[in-house]
C-alpha positions, 0 to 999 in steps of 0.5 A, spaced: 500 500 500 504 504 502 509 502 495 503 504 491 502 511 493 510 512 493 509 510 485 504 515 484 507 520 488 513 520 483 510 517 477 502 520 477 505 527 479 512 527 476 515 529 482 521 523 483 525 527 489 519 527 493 518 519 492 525 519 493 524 522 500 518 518 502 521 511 500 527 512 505 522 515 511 518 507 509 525 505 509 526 507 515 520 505 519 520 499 516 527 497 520 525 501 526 519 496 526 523 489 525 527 492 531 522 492 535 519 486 533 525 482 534 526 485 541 519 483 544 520 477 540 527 476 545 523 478 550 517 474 550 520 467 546 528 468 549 530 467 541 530 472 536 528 473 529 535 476 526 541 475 529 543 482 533 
C-alpha cells in the first residue's frame, strides 16, 4: 500500500525527489519496526528473529 502511493507520488505527479524522500522515511520505519519486533520477540520467546 504504502509502495503504491510512493509510485504515484513520483510517477502520477512527476515529482521523483519527493518519492525519493518518502521511500527512505518507509525505509526507515520499516527497520525501526523489525527492531522492535525482534526485541519483544527476545523478550517474550528468549530467541530472536535476526541475529543482533
Amino acid at each position: 500500500m504504502l509502495g503504491l502511493y510512493v509510485y504515484n507520488t513520483g510517477m502520477g505527479e512527476n515529482s521523483l525527489s519527493l518519492a525519493a524522500a518518502k521511500s527512505m522515511l518507509k525505509f526507515l520505519v520499516s527497520v525501526v519496526l523489525l527492531f522492535l519486533v525482534n526485541w519483544a520477540s527476545k523478550r517474550n520467546r528468549g530467541e530472536s528473529i535476526i541475529w543482533v
